[in-house]
N, C-alpha and C positions, 0 to 999 in steps of 0.2 A: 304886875299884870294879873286881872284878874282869870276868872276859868274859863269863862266864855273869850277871852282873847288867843289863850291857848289852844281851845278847842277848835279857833277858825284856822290858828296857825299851822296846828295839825293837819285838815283838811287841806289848807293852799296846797300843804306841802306833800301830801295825799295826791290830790289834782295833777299836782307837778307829775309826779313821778308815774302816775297813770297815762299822760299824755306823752310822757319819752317814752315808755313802755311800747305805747302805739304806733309812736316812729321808726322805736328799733323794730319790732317785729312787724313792720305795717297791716295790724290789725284791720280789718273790714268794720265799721260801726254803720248799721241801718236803724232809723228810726222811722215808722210808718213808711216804709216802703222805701226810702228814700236814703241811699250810700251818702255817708257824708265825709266830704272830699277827707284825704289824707293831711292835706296843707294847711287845714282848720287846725290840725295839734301844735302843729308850729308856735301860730298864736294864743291858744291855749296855753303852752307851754310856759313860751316867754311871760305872757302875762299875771299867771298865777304864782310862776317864778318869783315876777319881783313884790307881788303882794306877800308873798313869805318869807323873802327878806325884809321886807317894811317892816312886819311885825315881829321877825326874828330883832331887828336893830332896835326896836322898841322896847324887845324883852332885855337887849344887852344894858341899854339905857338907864332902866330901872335899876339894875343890881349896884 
């Protein structure tokens, strides 16, 4: 795997943990004026979740 594989894997897993962050303490996020609903982390969540096991099982694969 090279470094830029790792670096994104990093970041999913960055993302990840930044959007349960949000759910446990139900963080307020505004962007130009505009609350953006709490149930958006949800999906953030899940989804960036399984992009960093994709690339996590991609690193196991290698070895």
């Amino acid at each position: 795997m090279n470094l830029f594989s790792k670096i994104a894997m990093f970041l999913f897993g960055l993302i990840t943990v930044l959007h349960a962050l949000r759910l446990i303490f139900e963080v307020a996020v505004n962007i130009g004026g505009y609350q953006i609903p709490l149930w958006m982390s949800y999906g953030g969540f899940f989804i960036f979740l399984f992009l960093f096991i994709g690339m996590w099982g991609e690193l196991k694969k290698k070895k």
